[in-house]
TIVEX-250567 format. One record per residue (C-alpha): x, y, z. Coordinates in steps of 0.05 Angstrom, whole numbers, padded with zeros to 5 digits, always signed. Example, Ala and Ser with C-alpha at 12.3 -4.5 7.8 and 13.67 -1.06 7.14 Angstrom:
BEGIN
+00246-00090+00156 +00273-00021+00143 
END
This chain:
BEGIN
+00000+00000+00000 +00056+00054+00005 +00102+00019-00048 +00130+00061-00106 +00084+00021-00146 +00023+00032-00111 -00042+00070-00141 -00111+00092-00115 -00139+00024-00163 -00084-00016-00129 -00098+00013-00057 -00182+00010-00062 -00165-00058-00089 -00137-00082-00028 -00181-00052+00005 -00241-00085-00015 -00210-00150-00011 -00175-00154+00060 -00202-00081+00088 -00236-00126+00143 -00173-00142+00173 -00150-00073+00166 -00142-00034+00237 -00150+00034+00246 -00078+00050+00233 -00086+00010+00162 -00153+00047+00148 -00123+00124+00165 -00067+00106+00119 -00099+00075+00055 -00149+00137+00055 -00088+00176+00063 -00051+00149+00002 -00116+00149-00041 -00113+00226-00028 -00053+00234-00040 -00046+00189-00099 -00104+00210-00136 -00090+00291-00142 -00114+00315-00207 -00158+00241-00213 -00206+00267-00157 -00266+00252-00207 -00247+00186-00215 -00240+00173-00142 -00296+00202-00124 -00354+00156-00162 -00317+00101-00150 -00360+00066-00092 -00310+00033-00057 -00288+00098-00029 -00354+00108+00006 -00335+00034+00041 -00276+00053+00061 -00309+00126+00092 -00364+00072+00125 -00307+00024+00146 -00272+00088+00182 -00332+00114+00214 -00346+00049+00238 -00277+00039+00272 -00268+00112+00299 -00262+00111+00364 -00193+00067+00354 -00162+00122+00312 -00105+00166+00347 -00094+00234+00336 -00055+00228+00273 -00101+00180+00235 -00159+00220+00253 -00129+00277+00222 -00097+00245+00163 -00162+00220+00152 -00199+00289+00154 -00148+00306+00107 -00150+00255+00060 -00229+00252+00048 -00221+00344+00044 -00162+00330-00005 -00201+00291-00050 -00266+00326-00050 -00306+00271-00027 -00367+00282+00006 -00379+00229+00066 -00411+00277+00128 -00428+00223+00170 -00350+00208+00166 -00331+00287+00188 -00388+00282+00240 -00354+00220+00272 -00282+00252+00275 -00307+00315+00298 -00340+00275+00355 -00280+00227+00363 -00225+00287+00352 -00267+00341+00402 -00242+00304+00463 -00176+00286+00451 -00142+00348+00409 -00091+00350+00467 -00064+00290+00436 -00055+00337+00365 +00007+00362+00348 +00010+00430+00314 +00008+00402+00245 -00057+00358+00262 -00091+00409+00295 -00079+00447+00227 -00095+00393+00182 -00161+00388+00212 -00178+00451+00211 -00158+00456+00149 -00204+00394+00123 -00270+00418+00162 -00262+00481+00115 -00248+00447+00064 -00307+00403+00061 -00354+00461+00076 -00377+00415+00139 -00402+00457+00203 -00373+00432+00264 -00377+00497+00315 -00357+00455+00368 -00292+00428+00345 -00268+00485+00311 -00283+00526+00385 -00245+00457+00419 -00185+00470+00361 -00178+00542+00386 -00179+00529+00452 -00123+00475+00447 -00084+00513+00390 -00084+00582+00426 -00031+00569+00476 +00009+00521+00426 +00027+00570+00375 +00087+00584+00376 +00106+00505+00363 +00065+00517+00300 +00114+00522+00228 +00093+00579+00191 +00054+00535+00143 +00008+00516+00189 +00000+00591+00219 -00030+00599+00151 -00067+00546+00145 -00103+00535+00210 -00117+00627+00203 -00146+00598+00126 -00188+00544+00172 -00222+00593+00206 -00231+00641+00155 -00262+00599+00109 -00309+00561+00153 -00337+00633+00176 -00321+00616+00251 -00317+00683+00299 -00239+00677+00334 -00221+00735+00350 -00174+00718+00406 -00134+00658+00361 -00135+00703+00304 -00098+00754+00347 -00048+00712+00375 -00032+00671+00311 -00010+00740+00284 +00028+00762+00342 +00059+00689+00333 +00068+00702+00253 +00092+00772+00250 +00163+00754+00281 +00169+00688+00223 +00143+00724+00166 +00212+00717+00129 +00199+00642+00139 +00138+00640+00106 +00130+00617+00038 +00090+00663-00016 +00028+00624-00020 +00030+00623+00067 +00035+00697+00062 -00016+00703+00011 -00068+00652+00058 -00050+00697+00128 -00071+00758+00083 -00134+00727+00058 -00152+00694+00127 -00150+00765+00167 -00189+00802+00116 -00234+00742+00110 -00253+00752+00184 -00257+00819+00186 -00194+00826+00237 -00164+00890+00241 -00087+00873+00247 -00059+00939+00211 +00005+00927+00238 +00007+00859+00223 -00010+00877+00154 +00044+00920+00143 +00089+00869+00163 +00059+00813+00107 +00066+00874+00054 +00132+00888+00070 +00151+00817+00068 +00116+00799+00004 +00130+00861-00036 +00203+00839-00050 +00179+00769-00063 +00123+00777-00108 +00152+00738-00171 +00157+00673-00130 +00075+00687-00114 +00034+00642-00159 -00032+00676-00199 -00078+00655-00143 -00022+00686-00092 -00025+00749-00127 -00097+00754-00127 -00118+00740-00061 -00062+00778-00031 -00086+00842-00074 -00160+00820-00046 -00152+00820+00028 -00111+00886+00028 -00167+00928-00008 -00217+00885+00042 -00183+00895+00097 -00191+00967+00077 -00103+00977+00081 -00063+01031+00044 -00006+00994+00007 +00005+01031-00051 +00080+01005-00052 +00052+00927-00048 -00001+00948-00089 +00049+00974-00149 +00087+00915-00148 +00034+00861-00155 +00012+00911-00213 +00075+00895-00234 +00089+00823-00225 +00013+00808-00248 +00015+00850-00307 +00058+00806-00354 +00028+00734-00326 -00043+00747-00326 -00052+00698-00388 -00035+00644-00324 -00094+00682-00284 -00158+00639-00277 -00223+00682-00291 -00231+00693-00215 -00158+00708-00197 -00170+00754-00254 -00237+00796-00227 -00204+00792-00162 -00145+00829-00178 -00193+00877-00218 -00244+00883-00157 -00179+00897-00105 -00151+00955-00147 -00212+00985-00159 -00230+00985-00074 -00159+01011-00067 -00183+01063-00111 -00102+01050-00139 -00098+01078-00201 -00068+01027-00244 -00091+01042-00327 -00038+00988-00354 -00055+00939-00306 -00137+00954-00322 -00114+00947-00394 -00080+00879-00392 -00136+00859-00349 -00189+00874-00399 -00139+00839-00455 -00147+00777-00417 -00211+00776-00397 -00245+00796-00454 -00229+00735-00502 -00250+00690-00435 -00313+00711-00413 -00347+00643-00430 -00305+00620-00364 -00324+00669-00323 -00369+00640-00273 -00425+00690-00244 -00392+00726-00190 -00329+00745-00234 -00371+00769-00287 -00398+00816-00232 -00338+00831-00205 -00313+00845-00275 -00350+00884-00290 -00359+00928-00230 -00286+00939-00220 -00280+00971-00282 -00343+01021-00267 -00311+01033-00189 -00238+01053-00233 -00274+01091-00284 -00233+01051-00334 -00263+01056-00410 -00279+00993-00435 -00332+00997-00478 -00328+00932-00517 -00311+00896-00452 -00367+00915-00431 -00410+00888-00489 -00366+00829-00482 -00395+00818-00410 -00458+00837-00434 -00467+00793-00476 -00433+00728-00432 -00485+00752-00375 -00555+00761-00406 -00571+00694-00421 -00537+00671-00354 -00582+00712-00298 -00610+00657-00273 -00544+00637-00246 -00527+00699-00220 -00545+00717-00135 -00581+00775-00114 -00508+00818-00108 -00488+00795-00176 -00550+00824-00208 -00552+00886-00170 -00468+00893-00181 -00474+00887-00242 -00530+00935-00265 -00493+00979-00215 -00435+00979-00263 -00469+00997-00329 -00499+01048-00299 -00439+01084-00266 -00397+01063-00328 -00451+01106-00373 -00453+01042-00413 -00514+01038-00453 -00547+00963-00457 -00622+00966-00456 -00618+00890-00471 -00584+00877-00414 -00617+00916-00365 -00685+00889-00392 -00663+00818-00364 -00636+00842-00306 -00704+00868-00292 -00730+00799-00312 -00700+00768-00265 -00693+00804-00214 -00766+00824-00208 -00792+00752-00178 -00731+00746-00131 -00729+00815-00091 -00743+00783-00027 -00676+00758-00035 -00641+00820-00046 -00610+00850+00014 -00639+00925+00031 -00571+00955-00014 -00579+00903-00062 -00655+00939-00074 -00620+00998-00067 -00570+00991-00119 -00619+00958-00171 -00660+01023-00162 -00604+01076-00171 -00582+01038-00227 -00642+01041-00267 -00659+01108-00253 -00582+01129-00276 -00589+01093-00334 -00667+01124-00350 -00682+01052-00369 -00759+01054-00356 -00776+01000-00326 -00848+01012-00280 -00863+00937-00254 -00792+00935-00240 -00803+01001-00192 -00861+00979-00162 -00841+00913-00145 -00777+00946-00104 -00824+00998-00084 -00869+00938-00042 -00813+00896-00024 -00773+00959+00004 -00831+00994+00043 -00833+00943+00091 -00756+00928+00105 -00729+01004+00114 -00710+00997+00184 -00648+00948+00152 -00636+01000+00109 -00568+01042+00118 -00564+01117+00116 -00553+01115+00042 -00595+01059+00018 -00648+01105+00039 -00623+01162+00012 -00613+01125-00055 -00684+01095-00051 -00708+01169-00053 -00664+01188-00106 -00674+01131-00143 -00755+01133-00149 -00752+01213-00154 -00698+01213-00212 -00740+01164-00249 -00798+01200-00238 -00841+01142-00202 -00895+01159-00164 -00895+01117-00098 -00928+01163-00044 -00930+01100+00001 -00852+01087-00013 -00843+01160+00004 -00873+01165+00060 -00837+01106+00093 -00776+01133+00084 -00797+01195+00112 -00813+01156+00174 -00750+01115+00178 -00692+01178+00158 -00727+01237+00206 -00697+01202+00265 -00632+01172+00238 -00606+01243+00192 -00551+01249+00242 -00524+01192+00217 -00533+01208+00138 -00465+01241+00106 -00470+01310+00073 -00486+01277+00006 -00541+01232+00033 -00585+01290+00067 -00574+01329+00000 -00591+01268-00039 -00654+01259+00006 -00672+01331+00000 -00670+01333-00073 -00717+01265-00082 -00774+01299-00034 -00767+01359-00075 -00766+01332-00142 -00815+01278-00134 -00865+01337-00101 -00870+01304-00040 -00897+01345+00014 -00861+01323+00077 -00856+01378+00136 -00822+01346+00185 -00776+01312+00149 -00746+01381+00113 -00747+01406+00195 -00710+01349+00209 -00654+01357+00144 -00653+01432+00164 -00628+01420+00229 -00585+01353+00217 -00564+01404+00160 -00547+01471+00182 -00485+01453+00235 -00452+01411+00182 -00457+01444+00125 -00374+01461+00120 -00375+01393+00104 -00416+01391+00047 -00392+01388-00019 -00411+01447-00072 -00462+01398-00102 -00488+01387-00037 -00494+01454-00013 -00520+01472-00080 -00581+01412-00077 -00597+01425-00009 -00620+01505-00028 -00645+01478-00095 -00692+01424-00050 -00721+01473-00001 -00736+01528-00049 -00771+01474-00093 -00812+01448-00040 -00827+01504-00023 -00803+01512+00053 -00786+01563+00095 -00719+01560+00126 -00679+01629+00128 -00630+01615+00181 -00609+01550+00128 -00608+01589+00075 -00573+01641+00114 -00515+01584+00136 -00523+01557+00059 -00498+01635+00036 -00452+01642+00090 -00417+01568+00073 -00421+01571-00004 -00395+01643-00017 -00322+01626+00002 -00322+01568-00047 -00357+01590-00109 -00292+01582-00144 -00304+01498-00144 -00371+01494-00155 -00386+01466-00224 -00442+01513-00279 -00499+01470-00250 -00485+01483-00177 -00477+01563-00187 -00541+01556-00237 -00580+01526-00180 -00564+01562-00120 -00579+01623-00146 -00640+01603-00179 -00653+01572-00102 -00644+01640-00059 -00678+01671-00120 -00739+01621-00117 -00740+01624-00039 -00737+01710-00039 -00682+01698+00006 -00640+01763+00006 -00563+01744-00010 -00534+01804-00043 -00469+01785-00021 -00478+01717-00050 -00497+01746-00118 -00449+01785-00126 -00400+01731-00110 -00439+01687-00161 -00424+01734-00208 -00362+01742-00198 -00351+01665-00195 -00393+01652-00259 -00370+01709-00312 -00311+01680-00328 -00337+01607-00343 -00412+01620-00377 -00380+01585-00437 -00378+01520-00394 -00467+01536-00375 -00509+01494-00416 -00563+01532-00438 -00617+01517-00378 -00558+01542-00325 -00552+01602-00372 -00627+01617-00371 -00636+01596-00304 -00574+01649-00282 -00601+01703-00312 -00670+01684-00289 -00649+01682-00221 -00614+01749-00214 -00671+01791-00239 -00720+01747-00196 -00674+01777-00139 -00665+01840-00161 -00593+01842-00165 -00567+01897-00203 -00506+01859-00247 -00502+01895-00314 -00435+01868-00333 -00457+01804-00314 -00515+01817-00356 -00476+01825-00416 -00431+01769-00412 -00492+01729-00403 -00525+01769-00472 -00442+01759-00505 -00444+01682-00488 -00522+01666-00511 -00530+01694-00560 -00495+01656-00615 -00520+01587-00571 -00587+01602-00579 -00610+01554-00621 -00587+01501-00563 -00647+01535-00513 -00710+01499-00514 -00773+01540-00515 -00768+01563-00432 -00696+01573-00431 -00708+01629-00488 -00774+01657-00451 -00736+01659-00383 -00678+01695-00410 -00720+01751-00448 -00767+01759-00380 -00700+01759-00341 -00663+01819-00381 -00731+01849-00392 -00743+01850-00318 -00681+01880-00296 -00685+01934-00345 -00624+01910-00377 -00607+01942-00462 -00586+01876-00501 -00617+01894-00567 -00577+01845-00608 -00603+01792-00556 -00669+01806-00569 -00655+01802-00636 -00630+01734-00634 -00685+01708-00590 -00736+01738-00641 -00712+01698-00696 -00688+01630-00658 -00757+01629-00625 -00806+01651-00688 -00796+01581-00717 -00813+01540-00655 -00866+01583-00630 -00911+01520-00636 -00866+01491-00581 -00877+01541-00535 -00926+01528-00473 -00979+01588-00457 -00922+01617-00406 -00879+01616-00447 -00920+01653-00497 -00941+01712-00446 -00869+01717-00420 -00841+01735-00497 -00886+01778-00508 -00886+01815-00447 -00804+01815-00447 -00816+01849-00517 -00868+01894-00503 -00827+01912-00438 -00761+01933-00465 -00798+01973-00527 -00776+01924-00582 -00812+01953-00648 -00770+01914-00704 -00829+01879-00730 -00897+01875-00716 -00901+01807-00737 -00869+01776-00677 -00923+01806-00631 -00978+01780-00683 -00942+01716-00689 -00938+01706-00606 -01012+01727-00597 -01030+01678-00653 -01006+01623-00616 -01024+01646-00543 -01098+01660-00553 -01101+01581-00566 -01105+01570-00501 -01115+01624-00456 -01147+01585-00406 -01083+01550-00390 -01061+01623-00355 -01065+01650-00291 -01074+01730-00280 -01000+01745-00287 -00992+01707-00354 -01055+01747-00374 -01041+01810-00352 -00971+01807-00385 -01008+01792-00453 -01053+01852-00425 -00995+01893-00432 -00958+01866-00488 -01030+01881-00525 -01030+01957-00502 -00961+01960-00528 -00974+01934-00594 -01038+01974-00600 -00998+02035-00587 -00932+02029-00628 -00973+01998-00689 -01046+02022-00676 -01058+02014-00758 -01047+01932-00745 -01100+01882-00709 -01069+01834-00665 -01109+01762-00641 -01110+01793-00570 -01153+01842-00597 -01210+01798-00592 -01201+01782-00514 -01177+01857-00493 -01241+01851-00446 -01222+01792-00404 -01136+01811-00404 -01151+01872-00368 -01200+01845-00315 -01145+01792-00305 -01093+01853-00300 -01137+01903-00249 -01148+01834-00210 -01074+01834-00190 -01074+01908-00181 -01027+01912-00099 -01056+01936-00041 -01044+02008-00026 -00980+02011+00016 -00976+02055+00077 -00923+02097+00047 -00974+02117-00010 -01023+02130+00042 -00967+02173+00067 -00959+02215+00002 -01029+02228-00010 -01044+02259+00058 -00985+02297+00050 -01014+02318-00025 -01083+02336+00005 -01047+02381+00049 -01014+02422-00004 -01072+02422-00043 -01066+02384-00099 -01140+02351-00098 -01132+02279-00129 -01161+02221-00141 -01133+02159-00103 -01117+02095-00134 -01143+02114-00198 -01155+02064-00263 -01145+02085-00335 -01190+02069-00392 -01136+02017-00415 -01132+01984-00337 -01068+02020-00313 -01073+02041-00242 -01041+02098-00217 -01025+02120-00145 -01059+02193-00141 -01084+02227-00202 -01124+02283-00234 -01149+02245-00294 -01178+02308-00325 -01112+02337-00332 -01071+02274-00336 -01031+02280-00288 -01004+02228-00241 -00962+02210-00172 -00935+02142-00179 -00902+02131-00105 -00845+02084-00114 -00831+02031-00061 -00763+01983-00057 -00790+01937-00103 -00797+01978-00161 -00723+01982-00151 -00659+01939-00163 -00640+01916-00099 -00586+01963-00062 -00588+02010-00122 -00627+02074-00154 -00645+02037-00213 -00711+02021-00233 -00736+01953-00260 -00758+01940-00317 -00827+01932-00303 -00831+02005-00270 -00797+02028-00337 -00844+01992-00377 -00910+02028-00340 -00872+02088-00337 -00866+02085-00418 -00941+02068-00427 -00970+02124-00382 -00919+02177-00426 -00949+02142-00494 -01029+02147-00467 -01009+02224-00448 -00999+02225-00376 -00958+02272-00339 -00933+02231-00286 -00886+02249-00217 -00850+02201-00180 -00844+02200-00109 -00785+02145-00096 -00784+02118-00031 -00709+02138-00008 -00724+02207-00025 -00788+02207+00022 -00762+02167+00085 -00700+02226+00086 -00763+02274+00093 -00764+02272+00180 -00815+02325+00186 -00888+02340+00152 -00861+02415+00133 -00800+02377+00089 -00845+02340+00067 -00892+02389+00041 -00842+02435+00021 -00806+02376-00025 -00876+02364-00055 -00887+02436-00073 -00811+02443-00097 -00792+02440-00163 -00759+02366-00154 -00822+02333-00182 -00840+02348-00262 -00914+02348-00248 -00933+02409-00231 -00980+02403-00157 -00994+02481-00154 -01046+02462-00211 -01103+02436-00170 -01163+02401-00214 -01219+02433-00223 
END
């Protein structure tokens, strides 16, 4: 049986023949041999049935094996992949008792085979720790390794052997062969030990060793440092290095291991990415599940272009789903979607199969699937609200941003789950302090742009919010404003910390970021001036880099505010003009409202907008429409009638779709047209009637400072009418409409913030009442609140500082 001559035929032979007079020491040694003998033949071994007698004859005789032949027999039965648990069950009894007998090497061996087989023996492996433990330092190196792999693998919580079979390695390393080092490596970040220290010590000794490593060395060494979560970028170099040139030696999952450790290390390693997608991609057929997976989301983690490596494992996983777990599925749709790799195909069976197995799918898992999708604006509905029922009742598991990407996920894709909402309402109002910067923002945004109205939860993000907000990132800072204004909530003293935490670091905020906080602060009439201006500043210089909605929505936002910016103005007028043609129907409307409403001259803008928007007037929604029109009408554009004509053409389609400000700005834009080109009929024409009942409906309140002026008129004598109406709807503060003359009192907001400039909108009045014949005074409000007295008053009304003259009274 142990002649030169002997074979695993020869040995089962035997045997079968006289294996009834074998004793325990003859039983231990013939499965040993087998084992041994039969390495790279395990297949054949393995259905041949007088194997299973000999497991049976072993069992049977147990309890007379010693140490060693229960261990050599645990190993042989591992070795050769043979499944016999009623065997391990019997040496795990037999062995529990006794491991005091073990020498080092047995105690390892059996350790070692319990893994192996996959067979769950708590007990004994606690028994092996407890007699290992104080024996380790009689251990050889190889068996360090391999009884740390024995744990490891068999998932069995050690903390206290793990720690003292490193303190007994880290002295030996030198003496440790590459595949030992390679199996300590593994083994700690297996278990999830932190041994830093212990760590550095295995890098340092493999790094100038790293040629004698074989593929699967390599590979798992790479793995447990980026699981183990250890900066190595020395180790990390060299295995680029040494793996580079031999990954044609790789097997597919040494392969997507190596890629899935670089790309946790975030180690930037392009050549190494490169040969790994040479290799790969002519072997996908190998691949099995998992390493497709991996594959594929290493390269999406590394932001390495691969596009036909991607098709490659595209194609190799689509009709292979069915194979893949719950993380494989949601890994890999992950990767596509971060990669910006388009497969519709793909991502169509991945919602296939993933729809019927969701209870599977871990809480990030659900997560993931949902981000993906939504990144990838693969519509996919059943696939939503199958995550959407299976989530709702598990978001207590769910981490900080697995709720935060839930929200995102559902809002981005624009799937309405009130229900879904609502949940994760409940479960993130209590746990925010606990969310990261990006996470509240990320929340904040999905409530806001799924037009979900949740109260408490925007309390909640204002205050888990406002103390951290030097933390947040410009596109955090920036969706966090851009949330509450579009939700509509109140929160100055946010806003207030938003301002005060943003202005300092305009200069790294991206087009879209600038573009949205001002439109925010502008949306939420928070006053920022300082902010603005350091917008301004911020954005002039880079409006070439603005897409055409952050262009619009700039300008937009600084007349919405007020914000007297005339150079910034122009540089806006410089950079759209020629990019008009790239603004879709609102983006042109909002920029000729904006420069209309700040008063701002940009004639050749206008001019560009009135022939980029005459063609696709048909696109144009009824706001739209009365925004034009009234931007033209406001800054006194008179180049051709024809635009007017053309704009109320299309707008009197659908009036109904407008509230009183869109039509009282067709109200106006009418009067305009009527009174620069009263020979021509416009379509408004027809509904004059019902635009200026919608126009005298929004007509203000009287303010107490026009209250103010009139007393202090009746006093000097000029009898008036208050809040007078014209024929054509205007009102007008205090007037003698026999004569035609008027007091328009000016409060701030018929002024530019912080400025002596009047909007456009007072302008545009202003204009009207001069073209219908009135003689009209104004009375601004800075002038009056300088008056302390009733005599300065009176005396600055009589003066000659006003153009109307008051010592006219009406008859």
């Amino acid at each position: 049986m142990t002649g030169r001559g002997a074979t695993p035929e020869t040995i089962l032979s035997l045997v079968a023949v006289q294996g009834e007079n074998f004793d325990a020491r003859n039983l231990a040694t013939a499965a040993h041999r087998v084992a041994k003998l039969s390495r790279g033949r395990n297949r054949d071994v393995q259905r041949d049935r007088r194997v299973t007698a000999l497991a049976d004859a072993c069992r049977q005789r147990i309890q007379e094996f010693g140490a060693r032949a229960l261990a050599n027999t645990a190993w042989a039965f591992a070795t050769a992949r043979i499944k016999v648990p009623e065997l391990f069950a019997a040496i795990a009894g037999a062995a529990s008792s006794r491991l005091g007998e073990f020498n080092p090497q047995e105690l390892a061996n059996t350790a070692w085979a319990f893994a192996t087989a996959r067979v769950e023996a708590p007990e004994l492996f606690a028994a092996i720790a407890g007699a290992a433990s104080s024996r380790l330092g009689e251990f050889n190196p190889q068996e360090l390794a391999n009884t740390a792999w024995a744990f490891a693998t068999a998932r069995i919580e050690a903390p206290d052997l793990f720690a003292a079979i490193a303190g007994a390695a880290s002295s030996r390393l030198g003496e440790f062969n590459p595949q030992a080092l390679a199996n300590m490596a593994w083994a700690l970040a297996t278990a999830r030990i932190e041994a830093p220290e212990h760590f550095a010590a295995i890098a340092g000794a493999a790094s100038s060793r790293l040629g004698e490593f074989g593929p699967q060395g390599l590979a798992n060494t790479a793995w447990a440092f980026a699981t183990a979560r250890i900066e190595a970028p020395e180790l990390f170099e060299a295995i680029s290095r040494a793996a580079s040139s031999r990954l044609g030696e790789f097997n597919p999952q040494d392969v997507a291991n190596t890629a899935w450790a670089f790309a946790t290390a975030r180690i930037e390693a392009p050549e190494l990415f490169a040969a790994i997608a040479g290799a790969a991609s002519s072997r996908l057929g190998e691949f099995n599940p998992q390493a497709l997976a991996n594959m594929a989301w290493a390269l999406a983690t590394a932001r390495i272009e691969a596009p036909e490596l991607f098709a490659a494992i595209a194609g190799a996983a689509s009709s292979r789903l069915g194979e893949f777990s719950p993380q494989n599925l949601a890994n890999t749709v992950w990767a596509f979607a971060t990669a910006r790799i388009e497969a519709p195909e793909l991502f169509a069976a991945i919602s296939d199969a993933a729809s019927y197995r969701l209870d599977e799918f871990n809480p990030q898992n659900l997560a993931n699937t949902a981000w993906a999708f939504a990144t990838a604006r693969i519509e996919a509905p059943e696939l939503f609200a199958a995550i959407s029922g299976e989530a709702s009742s598990r978001l207590g598991e769910f981490n900080p941003q697995a709720l935060a990407n839930m929200a995102w996920a559902f809002a981005t894709a624009g799937m309405e789950a009130p229900q879904l909402f609502a949940a994760i309402a409940g479960a993130a109002s209590s746990r925010l302090g606990e969310f990261n910067p990006q996470d509240v923002a990320n929340t904040a945004w999905a409530f806001a742009t799924a037009g979900i109205e949740s109260p408490e939860l925007f309390a909640a993000i204002t205050g888990a919010a406002s103390s951290r907000l030097g933390e947040f990132n410009p596109q955090a800072l920036a969706n966090t404003a851009w949330a509450f204004a579009t939700a509509r909530i109140e929160a100055p003293k946010l806003f207030a910390a938003i301002a005060s935490a943003a202005s300092s670091r305009l200069g790294e905020f991206n087009p879209q970021a600038l573009a949205n906080t001002a439109w925010a602060f502008a949306t939420s009439g928070i006053e920022a001036p300082e902010l603005f201006d350091a917008i301004a500043l911020a954005a002039r210089t880079r409006l070439g880099e603005f897409d055409p909605q952050e262009l619009a929505n700039t300008a937009w936002a600084f007349a919405t505010a007020r914000i007297e910016a005339p150079e910034f103005f122009a540089a806006i007028a410089g950079t759209a003009s020629s990019r008009l043609g790239e603004f879709n129907p609102q983006n042109l409307a909002n920029t000729a409202w904006a420069f209309a409403t700040a008063g701002i001259e940009a004639p050749e803008l206008f001019d560009a907008i009135a022939l980029a928007a005459r063609s696709r007037l048909g696109e144009f929604n009824p706001q739209n429409l009365a925004n034009t029109a009234w931007a033209f009408a406001c800054i006194d554009w008179k180049k051709d009638p024809e635009v007017f004509t053309e704009l109320a053409y299309f707008a009197v389609t659908d009036l109904g779709a407008l509230d009183d400000r869109g039509l009282s700005q067709l109200h106006l834009a009418s009067l305009h047209f009527r009174l620069e080109w009263p020979d021509q009929s416009s379509p408004l024409s027809n509904y004059q009637e019902m635009l200026q009942v919608a126009y005298q409906r929004r007509d203000p309140t009287p303010s107490q400072l026009q209250r103010d002026v009139a007393t202090a008129l009746d006093r000097v004598g000029w009898v008036h009418v208050f809040e007078h109406v014209t024929e054509e709807g205007l009102s007008l503060d205090m007037a003698q409409p026999d004569a035609k003359r008027a007091v328009e009192v000016d409060g701030p907001y018929h002024y530019l913030k912080r400025s002596r400039v009047e909007n456009g909108s007072t302008r545009f009045k202003s204009r009207l009442l001069r073209r219908l014949g009135w003689d009209v005074a104004h009375v601004s409000f800075f002038e009056w609140e300088a008056l302390d007295t009733e005599q300065e008053q009176d005396s600055y009304l009589r003066g000659c500082r006003l153009q109307t003259k008051l010592s006219a009274p009406a008859q």
